[in-house]
N, C-alpha and C positions, 0 to 999 in steps of 0.2 A: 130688256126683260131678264129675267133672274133666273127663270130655262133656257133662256139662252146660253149663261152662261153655263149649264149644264152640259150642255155640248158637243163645247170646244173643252171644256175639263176631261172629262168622262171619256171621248173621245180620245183624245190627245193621251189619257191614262191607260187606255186599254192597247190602242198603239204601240206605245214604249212595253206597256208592261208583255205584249206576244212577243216583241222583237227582243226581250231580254230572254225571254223563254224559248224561245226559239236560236237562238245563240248560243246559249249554253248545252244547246241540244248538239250540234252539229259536227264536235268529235267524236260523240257515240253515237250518232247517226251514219257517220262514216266508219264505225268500227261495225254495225249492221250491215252494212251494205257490203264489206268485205267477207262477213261472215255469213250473208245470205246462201242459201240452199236452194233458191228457184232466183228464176230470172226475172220473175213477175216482181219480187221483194228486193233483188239486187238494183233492177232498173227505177225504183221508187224510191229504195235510201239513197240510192246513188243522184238521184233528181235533188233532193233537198239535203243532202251533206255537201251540195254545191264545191262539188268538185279538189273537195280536204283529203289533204297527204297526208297532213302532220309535220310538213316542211319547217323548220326554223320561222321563213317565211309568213306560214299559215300563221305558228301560233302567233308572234306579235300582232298580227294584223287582229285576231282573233282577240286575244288579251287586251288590245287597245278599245276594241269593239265592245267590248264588257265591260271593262273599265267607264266609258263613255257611257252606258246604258245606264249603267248601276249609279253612276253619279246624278244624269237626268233623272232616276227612278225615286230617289229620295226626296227631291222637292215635290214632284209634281204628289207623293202622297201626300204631304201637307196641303199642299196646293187642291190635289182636287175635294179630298173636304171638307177643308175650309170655305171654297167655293157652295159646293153642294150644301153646307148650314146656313149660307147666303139667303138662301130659298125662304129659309124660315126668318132669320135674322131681320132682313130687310120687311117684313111684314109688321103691322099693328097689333097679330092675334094676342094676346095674351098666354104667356108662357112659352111664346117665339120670339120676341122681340127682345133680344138679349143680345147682349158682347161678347158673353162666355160661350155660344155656339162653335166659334170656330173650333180650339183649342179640346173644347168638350170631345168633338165628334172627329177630331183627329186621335184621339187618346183612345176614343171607343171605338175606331177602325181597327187601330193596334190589336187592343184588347180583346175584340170578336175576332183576330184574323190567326191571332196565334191563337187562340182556343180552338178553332177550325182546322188550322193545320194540326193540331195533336188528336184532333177527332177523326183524323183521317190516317194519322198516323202512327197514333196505336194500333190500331186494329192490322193496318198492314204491315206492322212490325213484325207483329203475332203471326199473323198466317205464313208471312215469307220469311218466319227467321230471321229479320236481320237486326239481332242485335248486337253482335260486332259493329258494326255500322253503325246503328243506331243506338249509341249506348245511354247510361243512366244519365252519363253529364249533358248529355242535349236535352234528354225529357228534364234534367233540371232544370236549369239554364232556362227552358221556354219557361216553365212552372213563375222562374223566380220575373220572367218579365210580365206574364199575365198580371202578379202579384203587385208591382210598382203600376202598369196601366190602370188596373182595377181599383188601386188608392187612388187616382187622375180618376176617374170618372168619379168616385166615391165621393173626392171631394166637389166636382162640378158640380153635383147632385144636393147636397148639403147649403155650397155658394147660392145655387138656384131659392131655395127656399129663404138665405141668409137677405140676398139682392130684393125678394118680394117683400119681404119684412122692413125691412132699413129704407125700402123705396118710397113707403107711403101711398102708394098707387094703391086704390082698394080692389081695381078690378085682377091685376097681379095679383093681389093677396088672395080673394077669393079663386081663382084659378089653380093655384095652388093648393088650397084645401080642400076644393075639389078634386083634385088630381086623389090624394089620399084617403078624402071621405067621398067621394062621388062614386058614380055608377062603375068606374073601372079601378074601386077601391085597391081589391083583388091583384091587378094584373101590378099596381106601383108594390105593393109591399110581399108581394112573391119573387114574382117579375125583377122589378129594379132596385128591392132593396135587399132581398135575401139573393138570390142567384148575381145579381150587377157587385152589390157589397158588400156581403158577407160569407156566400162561399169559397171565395178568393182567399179569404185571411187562413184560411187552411194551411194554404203556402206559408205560412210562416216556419210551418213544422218542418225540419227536414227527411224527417218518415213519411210522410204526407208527399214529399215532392216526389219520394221514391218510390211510391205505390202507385202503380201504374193503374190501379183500378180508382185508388183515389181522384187521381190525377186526372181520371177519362170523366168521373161523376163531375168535377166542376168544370171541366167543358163543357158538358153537355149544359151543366146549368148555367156557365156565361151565354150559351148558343141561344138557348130559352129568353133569356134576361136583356140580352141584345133587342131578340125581334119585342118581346113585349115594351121593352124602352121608343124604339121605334115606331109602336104600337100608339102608343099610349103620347106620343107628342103630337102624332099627328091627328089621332081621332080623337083624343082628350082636350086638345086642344078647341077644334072644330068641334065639339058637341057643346059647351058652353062657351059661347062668343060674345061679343054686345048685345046682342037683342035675344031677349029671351023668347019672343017667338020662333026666332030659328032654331033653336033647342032639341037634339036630337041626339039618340043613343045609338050607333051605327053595330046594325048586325049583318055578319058576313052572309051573301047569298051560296048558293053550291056553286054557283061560276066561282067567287071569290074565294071560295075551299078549293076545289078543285084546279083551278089556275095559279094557285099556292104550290099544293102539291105537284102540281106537273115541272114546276119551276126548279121544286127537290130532285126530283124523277129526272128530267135532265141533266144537270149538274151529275147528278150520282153516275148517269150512264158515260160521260165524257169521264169521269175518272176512273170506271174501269176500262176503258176503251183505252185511257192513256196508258194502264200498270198494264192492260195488257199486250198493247202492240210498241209500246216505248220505253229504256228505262227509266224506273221508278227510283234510283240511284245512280245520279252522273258518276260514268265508270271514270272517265276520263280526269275526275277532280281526285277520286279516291285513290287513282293509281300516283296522283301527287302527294296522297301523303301519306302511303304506307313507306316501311324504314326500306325499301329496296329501289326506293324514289333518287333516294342521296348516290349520287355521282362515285362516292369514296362510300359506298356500305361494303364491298366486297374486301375493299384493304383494312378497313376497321375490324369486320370480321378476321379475318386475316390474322391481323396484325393481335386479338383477343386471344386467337387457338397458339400462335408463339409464345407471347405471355403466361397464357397458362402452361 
């Protein structure tokens, strides 16, 4: 079965992906624990900094551990959803039964995940100051990778109609006209072709990368543009099928609202629960690379005030 293989993917993803997060936690979790003020907080960082000095020792074993994570962590995103477009791929629906799902829905994982991350992290830049830390060149830098994933879907999206046409299949073809003239006309040419394609190309500007306000509006509408894409393959699909008696416009219940938003409502409270009892900047990476990092910064200074 084809949830089956959802599984062992998903599974297997979410594993590596805590054991990465959880590892790059555990020299600032030992800097907690040292700095802890009650013993209730010292005995709890101290449980999960699993026993870190900062010995020579530690960090290799550490670095190795990372190293190893991060290398597992990059296949298996390919990996799981390539898997997860399985689902649809291996199926007869029309407008799922394609080749182009793997690649599609790895490019639109990319694509929703850094617009996520900047939707989370503007706003906590703002409130905590950290723009030293957080400078323009990283809000760009993500800007400009949305901007290349967003061409990847743009063009999946275009291929999708290009493959229905050239295929000769007429129930393809009508499926796809439906998608943009049917009942969920709306949700494709807001949805997935304004907010998925075209608010992206913004990025082109480098004013636009630099506005932070800019930059928060086309996340917000890749976030939008994401779920109605996802929206709209699954229930656009399934409301015109082979048989037109099964023909059906699916309208959400309050469970299906409300079990929506409860799923936001979580999410939300895990991330401030994380900025607020963990940091929300590894101290330990940044104390790698500010200039008092270098071994020889005290003789370079040094050696600058003779000079002069």
């Amino acid at each position: 079965s084809a949830l089956m293989w959802d599984v062992f993917a998903v599974s297997t993803y979410f594993t590596v992906s805590v054991l990465f997060w959880y590892t790059g936690l555990i020299p600032d979790l030992a800097t907690l624990r040292d700095r802890a003020t009650t013993k209730v907080r010292k005995f709890l960082f101290g449980i999960f900094a699993c026993g870190w000095r900062g010995s020579n020792r530690n960090w290799r074993h550490y670095e190795m551990a990372y190293l190893l994570l991060a290398g597992l962590s990059t296949p298996l995103v390919l990996s799981v959803h390539s898997v997860v477009s399985f689902d649809f791929a291996s199926t007869l629906v029309p407008t799922w039964h394609s080749t182009i799902f793997p690649p599609y829905f790895v490019a639109g994982a990319i694509f929703g995940g850094f617009a996520m991350v900047l939707t989370l992290l503007l706003p906590a830049r703002a409130i905590f100051k950290l723009h030293d830390v957080i400078t323009p060149q990283h809000v760009d830098k993500m800007a400009k990778i949305i901007l290349l994933t967003g061409s990847f879907v743009a063009y999946a999206y275009a291929m999708e109609f290009f493959v229905a046409w050239y295929s000769g299949n007429s129930y393809e073809k009508f499926a796809f006209w439906n998608r943009i003239f049917g009942p969920y006309w709306w949700y494709w040419w807001f949805g997935m072709l304004f907010c998925n394609c075209l608010s992206p190309q913004l990025f082109w500007f480098s004013w636009c990368r630099g506005n932070v306000f800019v930059v928060f509006f086309v996340c917000m509408c890749v976030n939008a543009g994401m779920w109605f894409e996802r929206f709209i393959i699954i229930a656009g699909g399934l409301a015109r099928d082979f048989l037109p008696s099964s023909w059906r416009v699916f309208h959400p219940t309050w469970v299906d609202i409300w079990t929506y938003l409860g799923t936001i409502g979580i999410f939300t409270s895990l991330f401030l629960l994380f900025i607020r009892f963990l940091p929300m900047i590894a101290m330990s990476e940044v104390k790698t690379a500010v200039p008092e990092a270098d071994p020889h910064y005290g003789a370079r200074a040094t050696g600058k005030e003779h000079t002069r």
